[in-house]
N, C-alpha and C positions, 0 to 999 in steps of 0.2 A: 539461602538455597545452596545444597552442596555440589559439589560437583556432578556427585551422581544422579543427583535431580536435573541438573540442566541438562547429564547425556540424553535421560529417560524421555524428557520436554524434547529435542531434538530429534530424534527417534522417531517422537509418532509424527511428525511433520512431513508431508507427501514429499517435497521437495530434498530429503536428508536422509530418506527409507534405505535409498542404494549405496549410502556410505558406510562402508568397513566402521565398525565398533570401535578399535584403536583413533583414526582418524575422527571420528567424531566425537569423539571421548577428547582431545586435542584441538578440535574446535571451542566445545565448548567450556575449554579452560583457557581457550584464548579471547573468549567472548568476556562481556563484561554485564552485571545485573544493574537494572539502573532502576528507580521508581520516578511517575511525574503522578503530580497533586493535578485534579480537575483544571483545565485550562490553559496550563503549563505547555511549551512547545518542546518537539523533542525533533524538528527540525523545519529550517523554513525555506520556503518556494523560491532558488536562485542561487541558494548555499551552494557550497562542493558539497560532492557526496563524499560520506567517509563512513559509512556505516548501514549496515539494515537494520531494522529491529526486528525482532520475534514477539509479537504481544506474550507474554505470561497470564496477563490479567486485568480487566478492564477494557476499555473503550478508547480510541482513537478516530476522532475526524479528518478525513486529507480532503481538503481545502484549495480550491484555485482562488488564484486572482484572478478576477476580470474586469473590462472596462467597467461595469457598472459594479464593481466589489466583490468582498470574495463569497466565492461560492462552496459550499459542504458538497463532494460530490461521491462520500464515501462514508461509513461508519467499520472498522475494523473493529475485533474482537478475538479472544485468547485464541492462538495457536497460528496467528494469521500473521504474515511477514510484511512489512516494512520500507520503503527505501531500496529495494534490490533493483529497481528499474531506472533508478540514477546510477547506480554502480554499475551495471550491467553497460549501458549507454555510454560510459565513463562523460558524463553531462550533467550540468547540474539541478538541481533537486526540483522536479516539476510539480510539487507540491508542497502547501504545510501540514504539517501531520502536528495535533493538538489532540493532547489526552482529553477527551469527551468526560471521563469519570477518573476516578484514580488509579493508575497506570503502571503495572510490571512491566519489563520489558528485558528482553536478551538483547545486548548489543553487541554484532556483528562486527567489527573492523572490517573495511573493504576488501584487504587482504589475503586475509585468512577467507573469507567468503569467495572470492574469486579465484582463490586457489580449490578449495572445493568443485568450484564449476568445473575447471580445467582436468580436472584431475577423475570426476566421475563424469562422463557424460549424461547417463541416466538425472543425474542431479538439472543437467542445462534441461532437457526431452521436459522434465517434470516445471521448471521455470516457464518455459515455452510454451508450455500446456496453461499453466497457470494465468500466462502476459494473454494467450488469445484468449481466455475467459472473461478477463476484465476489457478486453479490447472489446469484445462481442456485448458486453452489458453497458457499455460508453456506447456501443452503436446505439445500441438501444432505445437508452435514454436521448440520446441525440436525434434518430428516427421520432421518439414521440414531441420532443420538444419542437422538431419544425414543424411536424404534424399541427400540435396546439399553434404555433403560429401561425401559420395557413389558416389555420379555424376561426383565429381569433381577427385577422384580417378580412377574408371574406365577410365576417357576422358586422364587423364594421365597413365594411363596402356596402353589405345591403341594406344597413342601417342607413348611411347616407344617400345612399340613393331612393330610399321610402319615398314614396308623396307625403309633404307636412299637412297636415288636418284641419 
């Protein structure tokens, strides 16, 4: 992919729209193209963060650990960003992120990505919009998950509690 191709990829990205053409043109020839084959990791839950990625192409799962193992708690796909929420946090990597399929990907230096924040506001506003999106679809799923356990408790309370026949 040439340069000019990774400006164009960067461009149509909500989070990169408010960046001057020079400047981004400069990101992304300080970015780096990487590929991962199906199942491959392209980073894991506890690392430092040093990087976001940009899908180009393919499928990524980000994966918690939990007490009872890990959990898929996402499927990302081309033009979808990466990793910015350890950078951002400057904390480390609250997921693993596993190529699903085989994997393009833009890589970000923390750096250079963080200088962008700083430097366009617009770019953080678009960030912030993006974090309460996924924040709002974790509630979500978190909402229906206690829900089903409450469901699933209760039908076993009134099962035990039945008269046996």
């Amino acid at each position: 992919m040439s340069l000019l191709q990774e400006y164009e990829l960067l461009r149509r990205i909500p989070f990169f729209v408010e960046i001057e053409p020079a400047k981004l043109k400069l990101l992304a020839f300080m970015s780096e193209r990487v590929g991962y084959d199906a199942g491959k990791v392209l980073c894991r839950q506890g690392d430092p963060a040093d990087a976001a990625y940009l899908i180009i192409e393919g499928e990524a799962d980000i994966i918690v650990n939990t007490p009872s193992g890990p959990v898929t708690i996402a499927t990302l796909g081309a033009n979808d960003i990466v990793g910015e929420m350890a950078i951002l946090g400057d904390v480390p990597r609250t997921a693993t992120v596993r190529a699903k399929t085989r994997l393009v990907a833009l890589r970000i230096a923390k750096e250079p990505f963080m200088r962008m924040v700083r430097e366009f506001p617009m770019m953080a506003i678009s960030i912030m919009r993006e974090l309460a999106h996924r924040l709002e679809l974790t509630n979500n799923q978190l909402r229906n998950a206690i829900s089903e356990v409450q469901r699933l408790r209760a039908a076993e309370h009134h099962a035990d509690a039945a008269p046996v026949a």
